[in-house]
KEKE-3310 file (N, C-alpha, C; in steps of 0.2 Angstrom, whole numbers, plus 5000, padded with zeros to 4 digits):
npx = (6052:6069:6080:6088:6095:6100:6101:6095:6087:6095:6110:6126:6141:6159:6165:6158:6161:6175:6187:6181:6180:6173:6154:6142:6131:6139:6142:6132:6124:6130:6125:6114:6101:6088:6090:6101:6104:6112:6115:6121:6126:6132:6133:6133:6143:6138:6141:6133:6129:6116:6110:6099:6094:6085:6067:6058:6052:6048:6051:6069:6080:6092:6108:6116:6133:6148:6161:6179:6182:6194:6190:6175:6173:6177:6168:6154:6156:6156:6142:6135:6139:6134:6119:6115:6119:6110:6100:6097:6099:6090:6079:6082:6080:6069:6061:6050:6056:6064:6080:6094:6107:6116:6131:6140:6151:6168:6176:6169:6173:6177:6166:6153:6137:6126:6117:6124:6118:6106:6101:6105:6092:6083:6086:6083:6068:6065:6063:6054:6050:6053:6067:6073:6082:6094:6107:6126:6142:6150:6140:6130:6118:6111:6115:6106:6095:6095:6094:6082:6074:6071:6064:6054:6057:6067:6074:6078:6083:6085:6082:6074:6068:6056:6062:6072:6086:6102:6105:6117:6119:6111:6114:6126:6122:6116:6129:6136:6126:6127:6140:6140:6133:6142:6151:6147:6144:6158:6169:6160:6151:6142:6148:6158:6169:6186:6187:6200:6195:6200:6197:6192:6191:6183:6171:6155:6150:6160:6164:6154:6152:6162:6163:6152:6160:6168:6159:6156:6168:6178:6194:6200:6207:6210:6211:6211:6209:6208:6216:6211:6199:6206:6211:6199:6193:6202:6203:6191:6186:6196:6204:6216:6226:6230:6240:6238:6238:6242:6234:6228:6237:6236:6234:6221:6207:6193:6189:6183:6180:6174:6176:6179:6173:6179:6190:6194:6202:6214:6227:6224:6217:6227:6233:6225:6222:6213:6198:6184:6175:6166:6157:6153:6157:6151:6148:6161:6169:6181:6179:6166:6165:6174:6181:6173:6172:6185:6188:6178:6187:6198:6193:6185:6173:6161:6152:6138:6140:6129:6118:6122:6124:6112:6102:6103:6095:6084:6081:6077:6070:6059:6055:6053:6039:6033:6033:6041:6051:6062:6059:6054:6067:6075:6071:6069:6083:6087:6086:6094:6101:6096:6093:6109:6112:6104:6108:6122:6120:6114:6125:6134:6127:6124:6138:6145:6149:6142:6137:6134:6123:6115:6112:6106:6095:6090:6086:6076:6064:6063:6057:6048:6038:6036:6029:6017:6010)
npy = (4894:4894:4896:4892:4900:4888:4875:4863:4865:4862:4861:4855:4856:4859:4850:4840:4835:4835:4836:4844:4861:4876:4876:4885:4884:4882:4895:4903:4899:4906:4918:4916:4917:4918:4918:4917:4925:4921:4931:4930:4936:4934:4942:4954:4954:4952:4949:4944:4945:4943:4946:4938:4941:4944:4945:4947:4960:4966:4969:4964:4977:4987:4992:4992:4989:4990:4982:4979:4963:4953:4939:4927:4922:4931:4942:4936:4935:4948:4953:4943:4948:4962:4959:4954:4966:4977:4971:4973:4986:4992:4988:4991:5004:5007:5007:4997:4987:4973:4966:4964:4963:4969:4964:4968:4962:4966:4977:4995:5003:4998:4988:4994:5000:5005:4995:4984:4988:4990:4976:4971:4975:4968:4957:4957:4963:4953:4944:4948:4958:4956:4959:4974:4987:4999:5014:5010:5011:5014:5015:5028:5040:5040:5030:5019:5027:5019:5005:5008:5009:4995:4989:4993:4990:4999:5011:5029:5035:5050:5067:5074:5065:5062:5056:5053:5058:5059:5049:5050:5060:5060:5049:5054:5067:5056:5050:5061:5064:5053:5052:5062:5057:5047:5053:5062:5050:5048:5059:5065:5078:5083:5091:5095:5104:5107:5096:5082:5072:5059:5055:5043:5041:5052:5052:5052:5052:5055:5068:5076:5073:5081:5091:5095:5094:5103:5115:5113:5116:5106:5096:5089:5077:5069:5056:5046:5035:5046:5059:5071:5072:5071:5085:5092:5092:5098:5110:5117:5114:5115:5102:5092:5082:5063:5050:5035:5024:5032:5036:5029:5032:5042:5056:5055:5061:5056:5041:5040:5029:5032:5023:5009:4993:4982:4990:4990:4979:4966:4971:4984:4990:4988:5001:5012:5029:5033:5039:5036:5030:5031:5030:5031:5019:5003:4985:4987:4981:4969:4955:4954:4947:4948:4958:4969:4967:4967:4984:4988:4982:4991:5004:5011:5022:5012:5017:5005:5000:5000:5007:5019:5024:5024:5033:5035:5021:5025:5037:5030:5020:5028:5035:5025:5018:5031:5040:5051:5066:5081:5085:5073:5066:5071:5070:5060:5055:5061:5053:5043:5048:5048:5031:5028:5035:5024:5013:5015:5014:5003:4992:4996:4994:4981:4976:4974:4975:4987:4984:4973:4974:4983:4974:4964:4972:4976:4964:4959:4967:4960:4950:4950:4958:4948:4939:4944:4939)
npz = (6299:6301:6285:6270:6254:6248:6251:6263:6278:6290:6298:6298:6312:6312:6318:6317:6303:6301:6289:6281:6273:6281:6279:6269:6279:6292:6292:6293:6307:6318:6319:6317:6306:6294:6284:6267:6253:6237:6223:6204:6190:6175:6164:6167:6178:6189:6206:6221:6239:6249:6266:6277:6293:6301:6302:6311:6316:6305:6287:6283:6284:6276:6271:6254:6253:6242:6238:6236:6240:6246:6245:6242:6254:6264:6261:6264:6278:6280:6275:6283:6296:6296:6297:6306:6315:6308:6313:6327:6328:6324:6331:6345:6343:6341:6331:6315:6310:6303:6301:6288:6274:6261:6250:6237:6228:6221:6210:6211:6204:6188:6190:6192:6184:6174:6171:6177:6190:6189:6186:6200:6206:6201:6208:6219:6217:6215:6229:6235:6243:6258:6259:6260:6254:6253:6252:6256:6259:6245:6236:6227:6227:6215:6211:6217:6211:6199:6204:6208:6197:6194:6205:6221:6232:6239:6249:6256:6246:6231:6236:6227:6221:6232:6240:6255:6255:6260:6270:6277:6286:6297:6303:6309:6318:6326:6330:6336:6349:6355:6359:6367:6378:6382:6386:6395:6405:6407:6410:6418:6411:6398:6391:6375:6372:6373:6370:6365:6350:6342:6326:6315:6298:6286:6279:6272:6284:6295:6292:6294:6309:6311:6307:6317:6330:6329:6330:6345:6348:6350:6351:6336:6327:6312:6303:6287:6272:6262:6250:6250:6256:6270:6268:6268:6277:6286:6281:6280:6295:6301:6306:6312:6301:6304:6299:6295:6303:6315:6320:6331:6339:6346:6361:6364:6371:6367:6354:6339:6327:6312:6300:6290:6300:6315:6320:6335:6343:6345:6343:6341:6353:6366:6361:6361:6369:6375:6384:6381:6368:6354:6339:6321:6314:6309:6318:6327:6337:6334:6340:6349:6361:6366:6366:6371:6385:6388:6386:6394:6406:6405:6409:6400:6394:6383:6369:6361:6344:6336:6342:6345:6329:6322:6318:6302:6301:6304:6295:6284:6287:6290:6278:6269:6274:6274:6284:6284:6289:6292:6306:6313:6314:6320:6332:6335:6335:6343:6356:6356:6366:6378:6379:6378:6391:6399:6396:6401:6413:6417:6414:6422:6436:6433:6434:6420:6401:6389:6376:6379:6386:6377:6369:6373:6379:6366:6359:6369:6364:6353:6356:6363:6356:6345:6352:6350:6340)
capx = (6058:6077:6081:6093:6091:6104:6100:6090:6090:6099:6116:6133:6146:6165:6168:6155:6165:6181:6190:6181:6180:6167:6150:6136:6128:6142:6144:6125:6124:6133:6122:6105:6101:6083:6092:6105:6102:6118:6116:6126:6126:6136:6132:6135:6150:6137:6142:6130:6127:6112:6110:6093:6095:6076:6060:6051:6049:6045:6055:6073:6080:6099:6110:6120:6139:6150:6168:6183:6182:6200:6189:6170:6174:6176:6160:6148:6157:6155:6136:6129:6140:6133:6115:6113:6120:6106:6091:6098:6099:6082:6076:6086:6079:6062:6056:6046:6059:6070:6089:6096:6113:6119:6136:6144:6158:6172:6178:6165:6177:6176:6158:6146:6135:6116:6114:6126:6114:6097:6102:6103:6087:6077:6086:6079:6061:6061:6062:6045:6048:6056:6071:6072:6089:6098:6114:6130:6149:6152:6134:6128:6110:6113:6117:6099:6089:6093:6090:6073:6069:6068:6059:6051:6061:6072:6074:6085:6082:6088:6075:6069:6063:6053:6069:6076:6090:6111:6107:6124:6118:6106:6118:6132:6119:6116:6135:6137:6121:6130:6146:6139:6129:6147:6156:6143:6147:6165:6168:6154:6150:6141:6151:6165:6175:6193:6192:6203:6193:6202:6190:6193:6188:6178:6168:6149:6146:6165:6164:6146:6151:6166:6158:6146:6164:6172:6156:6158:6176:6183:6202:6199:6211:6207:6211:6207:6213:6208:6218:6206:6196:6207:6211:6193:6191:6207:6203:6183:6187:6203:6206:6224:6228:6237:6241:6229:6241:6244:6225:6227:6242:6235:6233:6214:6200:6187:6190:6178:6179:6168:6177:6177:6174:6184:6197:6193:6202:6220:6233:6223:6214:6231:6237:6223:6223:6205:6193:6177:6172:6161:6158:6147:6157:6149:6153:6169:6173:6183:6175:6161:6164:6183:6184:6169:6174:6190:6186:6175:6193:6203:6188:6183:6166:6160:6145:6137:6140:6122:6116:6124:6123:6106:6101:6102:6092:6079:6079:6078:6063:6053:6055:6051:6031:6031:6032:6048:6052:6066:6059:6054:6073:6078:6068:6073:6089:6091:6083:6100:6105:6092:6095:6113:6113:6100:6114:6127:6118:6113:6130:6136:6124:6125:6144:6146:6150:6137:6138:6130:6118:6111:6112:6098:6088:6086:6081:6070:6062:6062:6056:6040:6034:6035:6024:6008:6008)
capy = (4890:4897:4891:4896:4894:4885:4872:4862:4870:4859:4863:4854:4858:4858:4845:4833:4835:4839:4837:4846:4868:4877:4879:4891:4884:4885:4904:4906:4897:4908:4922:4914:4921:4918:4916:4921:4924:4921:4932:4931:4936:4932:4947:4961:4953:4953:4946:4947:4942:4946:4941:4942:4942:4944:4950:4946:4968:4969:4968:4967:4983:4988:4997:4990:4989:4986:4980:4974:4958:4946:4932:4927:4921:4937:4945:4932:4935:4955:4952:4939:4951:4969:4959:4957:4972:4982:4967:4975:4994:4993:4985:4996:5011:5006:5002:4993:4983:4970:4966:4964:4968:4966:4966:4967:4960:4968:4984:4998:5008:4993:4987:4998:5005:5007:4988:4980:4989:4986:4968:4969:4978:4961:4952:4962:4962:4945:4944:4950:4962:4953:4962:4981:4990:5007:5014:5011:5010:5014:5016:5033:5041:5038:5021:5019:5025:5013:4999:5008:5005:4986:4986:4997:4989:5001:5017:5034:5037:5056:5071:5075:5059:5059:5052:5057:5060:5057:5046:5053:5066:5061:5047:5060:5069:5053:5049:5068:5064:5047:5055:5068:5054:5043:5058:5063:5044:5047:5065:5070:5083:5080:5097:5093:5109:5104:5087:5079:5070:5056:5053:5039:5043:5056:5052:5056:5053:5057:5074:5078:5074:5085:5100:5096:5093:5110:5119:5116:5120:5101:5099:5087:5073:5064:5050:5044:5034:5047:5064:5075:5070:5074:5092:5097:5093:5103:5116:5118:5114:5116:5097:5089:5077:5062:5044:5028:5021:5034:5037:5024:5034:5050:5055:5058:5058:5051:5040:5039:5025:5032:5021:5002:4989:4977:4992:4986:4974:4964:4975:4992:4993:4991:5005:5018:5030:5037:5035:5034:5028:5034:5033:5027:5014:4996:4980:4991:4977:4963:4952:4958:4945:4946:4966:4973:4967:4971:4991:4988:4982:4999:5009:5014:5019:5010:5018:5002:5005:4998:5010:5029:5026:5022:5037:5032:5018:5028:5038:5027:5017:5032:5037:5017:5019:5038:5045:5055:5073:5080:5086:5068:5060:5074:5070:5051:5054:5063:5049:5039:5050:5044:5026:5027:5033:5018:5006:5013:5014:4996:4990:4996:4991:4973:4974:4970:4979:4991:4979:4966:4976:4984:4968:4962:4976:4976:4957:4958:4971:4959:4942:4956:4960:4942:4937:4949:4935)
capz = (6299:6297:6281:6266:6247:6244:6250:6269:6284:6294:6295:6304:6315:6308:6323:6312:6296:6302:6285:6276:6274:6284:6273:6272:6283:6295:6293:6295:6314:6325:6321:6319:6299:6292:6274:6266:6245:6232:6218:6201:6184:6171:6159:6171:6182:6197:6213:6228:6244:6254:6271:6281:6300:6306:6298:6316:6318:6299:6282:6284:6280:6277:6264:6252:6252:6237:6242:6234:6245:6247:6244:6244:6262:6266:6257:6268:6284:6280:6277:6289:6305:6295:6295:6312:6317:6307:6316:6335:6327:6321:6337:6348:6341:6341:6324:6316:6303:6303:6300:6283:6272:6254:6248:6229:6226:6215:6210:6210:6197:6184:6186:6193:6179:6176:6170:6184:6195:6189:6187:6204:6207:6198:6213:6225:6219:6218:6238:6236:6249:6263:6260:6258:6252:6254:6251:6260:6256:6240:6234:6229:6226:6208:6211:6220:6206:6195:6208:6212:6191:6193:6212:6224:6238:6242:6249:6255:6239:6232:6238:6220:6221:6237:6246:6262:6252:6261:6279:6284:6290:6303:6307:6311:6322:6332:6335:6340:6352:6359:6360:6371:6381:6383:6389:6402:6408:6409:6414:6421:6407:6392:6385:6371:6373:6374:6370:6360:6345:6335:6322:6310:6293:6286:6273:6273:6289:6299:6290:6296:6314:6313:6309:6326:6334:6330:6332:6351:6351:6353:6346:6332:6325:6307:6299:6280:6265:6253:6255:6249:6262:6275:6269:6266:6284:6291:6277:6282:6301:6306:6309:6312:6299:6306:6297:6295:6309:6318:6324:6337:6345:6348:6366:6365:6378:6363:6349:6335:6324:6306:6294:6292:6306:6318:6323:6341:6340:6350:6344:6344:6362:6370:6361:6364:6378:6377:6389:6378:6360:6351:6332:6315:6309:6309:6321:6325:6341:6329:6344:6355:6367:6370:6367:6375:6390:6389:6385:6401:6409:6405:6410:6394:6392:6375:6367:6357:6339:6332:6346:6342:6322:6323:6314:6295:6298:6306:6291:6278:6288:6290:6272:6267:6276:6272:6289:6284:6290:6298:6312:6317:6314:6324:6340:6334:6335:6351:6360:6358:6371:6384:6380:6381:6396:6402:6395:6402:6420:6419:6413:6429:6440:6431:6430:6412:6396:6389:6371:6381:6390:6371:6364:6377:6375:6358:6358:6374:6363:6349:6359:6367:6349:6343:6358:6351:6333)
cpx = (6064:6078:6087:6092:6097:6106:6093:6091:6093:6107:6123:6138:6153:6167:6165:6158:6172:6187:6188:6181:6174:6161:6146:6134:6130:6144:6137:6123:6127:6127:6113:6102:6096:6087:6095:6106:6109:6116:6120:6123:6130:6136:6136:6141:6144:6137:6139:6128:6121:6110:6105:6094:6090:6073:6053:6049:6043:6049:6062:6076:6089:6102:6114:6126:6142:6158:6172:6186:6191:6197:6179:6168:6172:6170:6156:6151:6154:6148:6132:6132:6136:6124:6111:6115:6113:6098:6091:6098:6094:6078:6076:6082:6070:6057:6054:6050:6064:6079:6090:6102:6114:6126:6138:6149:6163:6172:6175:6168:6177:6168:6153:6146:6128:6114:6116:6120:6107:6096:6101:6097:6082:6081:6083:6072:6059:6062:6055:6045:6051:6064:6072:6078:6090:6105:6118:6137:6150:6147:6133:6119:6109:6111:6109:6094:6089:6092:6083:6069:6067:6064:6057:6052:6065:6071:6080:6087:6084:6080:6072:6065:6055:6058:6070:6084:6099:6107:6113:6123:6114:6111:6122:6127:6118:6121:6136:6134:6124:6136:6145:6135:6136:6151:6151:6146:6152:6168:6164:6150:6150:6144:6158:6170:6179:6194:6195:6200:6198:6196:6195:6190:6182:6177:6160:6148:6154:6165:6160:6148:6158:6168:6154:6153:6169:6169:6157:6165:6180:6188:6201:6206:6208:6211:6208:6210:6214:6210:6216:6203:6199:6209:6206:6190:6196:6208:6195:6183:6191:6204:6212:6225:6233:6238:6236:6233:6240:6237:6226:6231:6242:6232:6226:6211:6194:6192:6185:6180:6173:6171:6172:6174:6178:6192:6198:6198:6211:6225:6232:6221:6220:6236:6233:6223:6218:6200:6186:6177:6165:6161:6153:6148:6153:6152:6161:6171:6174:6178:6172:6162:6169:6185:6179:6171:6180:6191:6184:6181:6197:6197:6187:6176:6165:6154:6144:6135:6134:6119:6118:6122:6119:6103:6100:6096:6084:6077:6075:6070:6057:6051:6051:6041:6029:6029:6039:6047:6058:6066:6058:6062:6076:6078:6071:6079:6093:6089:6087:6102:6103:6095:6103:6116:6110:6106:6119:6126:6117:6119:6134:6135:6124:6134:6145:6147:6144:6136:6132:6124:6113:6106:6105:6094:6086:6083:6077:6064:6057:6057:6047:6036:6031:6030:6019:6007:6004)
cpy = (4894:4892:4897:4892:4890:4879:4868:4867:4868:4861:4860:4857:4858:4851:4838:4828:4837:4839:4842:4856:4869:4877:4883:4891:4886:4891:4908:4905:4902:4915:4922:4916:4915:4915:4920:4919:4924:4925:4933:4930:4938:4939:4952:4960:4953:4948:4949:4941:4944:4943:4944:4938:4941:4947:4948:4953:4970:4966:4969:4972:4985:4990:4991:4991:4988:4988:4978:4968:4953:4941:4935:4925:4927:4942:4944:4934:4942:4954:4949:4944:4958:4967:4959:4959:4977:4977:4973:4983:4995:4995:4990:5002:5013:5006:4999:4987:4978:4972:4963:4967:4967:4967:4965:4967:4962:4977:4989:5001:5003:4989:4988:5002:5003:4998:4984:4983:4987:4979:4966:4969:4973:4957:4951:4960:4955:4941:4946:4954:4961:4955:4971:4983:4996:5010:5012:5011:5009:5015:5024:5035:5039:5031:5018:5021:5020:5007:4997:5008:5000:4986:4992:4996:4989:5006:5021:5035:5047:5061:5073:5070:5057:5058:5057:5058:5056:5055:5049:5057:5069:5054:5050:5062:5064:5051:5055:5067:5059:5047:5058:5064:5049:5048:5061:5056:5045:5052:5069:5078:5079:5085:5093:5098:5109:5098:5086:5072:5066:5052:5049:5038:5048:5058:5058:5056:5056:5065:5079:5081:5079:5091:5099:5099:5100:5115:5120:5115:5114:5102:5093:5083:5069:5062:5049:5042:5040:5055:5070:5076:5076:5082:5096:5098:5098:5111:5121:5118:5114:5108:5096:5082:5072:5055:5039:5025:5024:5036:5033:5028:5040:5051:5058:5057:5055:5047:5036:5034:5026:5029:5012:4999:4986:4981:4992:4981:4971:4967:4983:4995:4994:4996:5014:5020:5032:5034:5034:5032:5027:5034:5029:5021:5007:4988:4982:4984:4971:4957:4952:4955:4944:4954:4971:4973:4970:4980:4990:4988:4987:5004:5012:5013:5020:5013:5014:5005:5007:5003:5018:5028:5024:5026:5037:5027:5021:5031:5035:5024:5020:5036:5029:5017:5025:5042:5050:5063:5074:5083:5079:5065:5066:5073:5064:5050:5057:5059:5042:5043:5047:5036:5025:5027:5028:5013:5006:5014:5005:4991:4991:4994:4982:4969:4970:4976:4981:4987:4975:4967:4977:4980:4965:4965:4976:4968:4954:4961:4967:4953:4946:4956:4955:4938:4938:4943:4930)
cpz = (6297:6290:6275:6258:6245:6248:6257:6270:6290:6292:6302:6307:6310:6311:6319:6305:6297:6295:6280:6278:6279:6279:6274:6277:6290:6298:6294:6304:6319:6326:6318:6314:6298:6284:6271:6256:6243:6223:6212:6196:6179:6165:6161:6174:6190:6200:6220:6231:6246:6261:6278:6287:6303:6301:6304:6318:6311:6294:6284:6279:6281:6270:6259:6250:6244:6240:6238:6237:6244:6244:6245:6251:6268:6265:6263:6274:6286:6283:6284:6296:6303:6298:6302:6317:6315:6312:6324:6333:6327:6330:6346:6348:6340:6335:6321:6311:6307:6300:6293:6281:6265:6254:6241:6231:6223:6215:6206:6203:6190:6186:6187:6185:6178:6172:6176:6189:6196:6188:6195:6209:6207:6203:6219:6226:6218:6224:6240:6243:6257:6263:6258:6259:6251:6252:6258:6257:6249:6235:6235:6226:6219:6205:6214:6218:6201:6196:6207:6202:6190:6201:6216:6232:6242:6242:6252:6248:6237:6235:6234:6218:6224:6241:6252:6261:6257:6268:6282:6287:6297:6306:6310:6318:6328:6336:6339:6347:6357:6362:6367:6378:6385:6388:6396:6407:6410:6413:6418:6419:6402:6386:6381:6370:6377:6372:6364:6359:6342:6331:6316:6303:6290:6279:6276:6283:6296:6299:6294:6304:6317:6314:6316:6330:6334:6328:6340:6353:6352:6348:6343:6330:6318:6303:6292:6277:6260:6257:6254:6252:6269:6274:6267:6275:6290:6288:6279:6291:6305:6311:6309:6309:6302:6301:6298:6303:6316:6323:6331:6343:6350:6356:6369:6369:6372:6357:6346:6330:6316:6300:6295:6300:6308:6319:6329:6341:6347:6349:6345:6349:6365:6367:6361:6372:6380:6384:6386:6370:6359:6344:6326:6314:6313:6312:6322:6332:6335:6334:6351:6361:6371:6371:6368:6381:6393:6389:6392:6406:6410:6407:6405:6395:6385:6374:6361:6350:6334:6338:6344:6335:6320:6316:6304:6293:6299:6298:6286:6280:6288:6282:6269:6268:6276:6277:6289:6285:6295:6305:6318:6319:6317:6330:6339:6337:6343:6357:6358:6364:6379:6384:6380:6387:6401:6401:6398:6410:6422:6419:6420:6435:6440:6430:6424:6407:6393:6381:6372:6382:6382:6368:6368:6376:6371:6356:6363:6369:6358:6351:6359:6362:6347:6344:6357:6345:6336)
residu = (UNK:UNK:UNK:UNK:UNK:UNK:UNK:UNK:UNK:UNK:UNK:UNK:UNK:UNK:UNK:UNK:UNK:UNK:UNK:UNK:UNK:UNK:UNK:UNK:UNK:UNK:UNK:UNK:UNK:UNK:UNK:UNK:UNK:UNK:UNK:UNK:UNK:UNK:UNK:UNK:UNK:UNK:UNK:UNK:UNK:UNK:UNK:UNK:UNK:UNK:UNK:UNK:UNK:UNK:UNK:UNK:UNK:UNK:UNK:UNK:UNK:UNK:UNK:UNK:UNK:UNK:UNK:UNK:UNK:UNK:UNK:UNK:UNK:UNK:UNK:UNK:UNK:UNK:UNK:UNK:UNK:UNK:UNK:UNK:UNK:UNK:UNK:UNK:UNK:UNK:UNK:UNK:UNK:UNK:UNK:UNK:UNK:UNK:UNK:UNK:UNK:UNK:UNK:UNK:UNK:UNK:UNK:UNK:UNK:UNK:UNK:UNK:UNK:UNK:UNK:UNK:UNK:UNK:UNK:UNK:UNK:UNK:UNK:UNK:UNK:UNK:UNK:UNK:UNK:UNK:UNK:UNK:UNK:UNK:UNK:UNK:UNK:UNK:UNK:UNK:UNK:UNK:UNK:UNK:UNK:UNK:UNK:UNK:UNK:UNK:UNK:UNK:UNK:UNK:UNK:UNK:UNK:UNK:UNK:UNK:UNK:UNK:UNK:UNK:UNK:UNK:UNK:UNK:UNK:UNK:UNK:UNK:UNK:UNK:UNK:UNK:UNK:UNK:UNK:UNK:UNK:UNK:UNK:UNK:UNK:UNK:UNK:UNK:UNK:UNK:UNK:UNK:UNK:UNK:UNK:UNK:UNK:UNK:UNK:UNK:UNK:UNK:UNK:UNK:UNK:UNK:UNK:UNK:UNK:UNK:UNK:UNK:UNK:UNK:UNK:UNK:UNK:UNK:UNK:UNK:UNK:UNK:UNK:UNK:UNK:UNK:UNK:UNK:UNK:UNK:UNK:UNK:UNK:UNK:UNK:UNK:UNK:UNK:UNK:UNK:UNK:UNK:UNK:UNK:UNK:UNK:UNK:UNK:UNK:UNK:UNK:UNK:UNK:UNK:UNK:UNK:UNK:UNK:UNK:UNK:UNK:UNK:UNK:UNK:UNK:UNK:UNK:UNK:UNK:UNK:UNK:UNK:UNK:UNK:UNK:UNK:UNK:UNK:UNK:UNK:UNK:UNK:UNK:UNK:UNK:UNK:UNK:UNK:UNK:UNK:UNK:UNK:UNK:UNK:UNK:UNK:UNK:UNK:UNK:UNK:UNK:UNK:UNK:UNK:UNK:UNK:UNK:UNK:UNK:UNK:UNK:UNK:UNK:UNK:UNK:UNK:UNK:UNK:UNK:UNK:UNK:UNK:UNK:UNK:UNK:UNK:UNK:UNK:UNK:UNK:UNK:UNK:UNK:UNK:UNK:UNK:UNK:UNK:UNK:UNK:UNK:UNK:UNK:UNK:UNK:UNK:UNK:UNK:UNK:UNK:UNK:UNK:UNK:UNK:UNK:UNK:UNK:UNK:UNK:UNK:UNK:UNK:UNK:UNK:UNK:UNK:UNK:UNK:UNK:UNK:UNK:UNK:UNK)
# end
């Protein structure tokens, strides 16, 4: 039964109540979530969300965020769209775990420290295993041992440990792979030399895919908050620094998307000129159902985003059952390139956006499995 601890499992429309706010349960409905945990502790400052999507492949598995959120409105919105994002990545990719996400609340620089964390480690193992946790946003290997002191239900842990150490790095390899998989679709060449690259942030994983992209000689553009960042990339690869804005404007044939989510969105599609997208970040369509199609409309080919940045979770899952090596997440990962272009073959044949197309497969994939219990 779907259910949530905080309270039934029944849960009303807004139309039923119309005077009052939306509630939990309301924000649980659109995307069909097993149960979404509220952690808080009063000692430490911790604020968590967690929010399980599926565990019909296996335990849901997904990293944890820490965000300085607007509101808790926004925390939970992050969560339940990041949660089943990771259920259809998994799925997709053919392993054997479900979908899951965590987020903290507040500002990493003020209350991450080895108590905040392992506080939230005891929230974790008392999931008894039905959620498994990782790094993401703002989480570093550090941060995920003192998790892994209170519970044994997380992983991507560092490589002195046993870990598979920084995911970014096999994620990177698979947006390169999906890039290279979009552009065959579009030019009819899956080579990147000459192309102009707007890549949007380059952290762990933007950085990774930059170096891929100015090994085969493409002409590079990047984007970032922090401007460290951007000159270790024009400094190490001869990228061309351009403005947070200005990303959009750049007259590129790709644009990568490796920061946040929801830059897809009503005022940014009409003002790119690219013909393909390609990139790590998370839920980047603000809504799948109004700006897949649209991309679809400008001939963009979209490579879905739970589908190219696949790679991370791969790791983390095969380090979690102890099948980790990187010869396997290398052969893993170059097998986004096969099923992109299945998606973006079907998508054509079924006139529809390749969004939609994934989105089916990974939960045909899911229905199939379910059917052997």
């Amino acid at each position: 039964m779907k259910s949530d601890t905080a309270g039934p499992a029944e849960s009303a429309s807004e139309t039923d109540y119309p005077h009052r706010a939306p509630s939990l349960f309301d924000r649980m409905t659109p995307y069909d979530h097993e149960q979404i945990v509220h952690c808080y502790d009063r000692a430490t400052g911790l604020k968590a969300i967690v929010a399980i999507h599926s565990t019909e492949l296996g335990p849901a598995m997904g990293g944890t965020r820490m965000w300085n959120y607007a509101s808790d409105k926004e925390a939970l919105t992050d969560a339940v769209r990041l949660a089943r994002g990771m259920t259809y990545k998994s799925a997709i990719s053919g392993l054997n775990v479900g979908g899951g996400k965590a987020v903290l609340i507040g500002n990493p620089e003020q209350l991450k420290n080895e108590a905040y964390l392992r506080q939230f480690g005891r929230f974790i193992n008392g999931m008894s295993g039905k959620y498994v946790t990782a790094g993401d946003v703002n989480m570093t290997l550090r941060d995920l041992e003192y998790i892994r002191m209170e519970t044994k239900h997380v992983t991507g842990l560092p490589e002195y440990l046993g870990g598979s150490g920084a995911s970014s790095l096999i994620t990177a390899y698979g947006v390169y792979i999906g890039m290279k998989a979009a552009a065959q679709e579009a030019f009819g060449t899956d080579s990147l030399e000459g192309k102009k690259v707007a890549v949007q942030g380059a952290g762990g994983v933007g950085n990774k895919l930059i170096e891929y992209l100015s090994k085969e000689k493409a002409i590079v553009f990047v984007s970032d908050v922090a401007e460290d960042k951007l000159q270790r990339a024009s400094r190490e690869f001869g990228a061309h620094a351009v403005s947070l804005e200005g990303i959009y404007d750049i007259p590129a044939d790709i644009y990568s998307p490796c920061a946040l989510g929801a830059t897809l969105n009503d005022e940014t599609i009409g003002r790119l000129s690219c013909q393909v997208i390609a990139g790590g970040a998370n839920n980047q369509l603000a809504d799948e159902k109004k700006h897949g199609p649209l991309l679809q409309q400008k001939g963009v080919t979209y490579a879905p985003d739970f589908l190219v940045n696949a790679g991370g979770i791969m790791a983390v899952a095969a380090e979690y059952f102890g099948d980790y090596s990187k010869e396997y997440l290398v052969q893993k990962a170059e097998r986004i390139y096969d099923v992109c272009r299945s998606v973006f073959q079907q998508a054509a044949e079924q006139q529809t956006d390749p969004q939609q197309i994934a989105m089916r497969m990974a939960q045909n994939r899911i229905n199939s499995i379910s059917q052997l219990r």
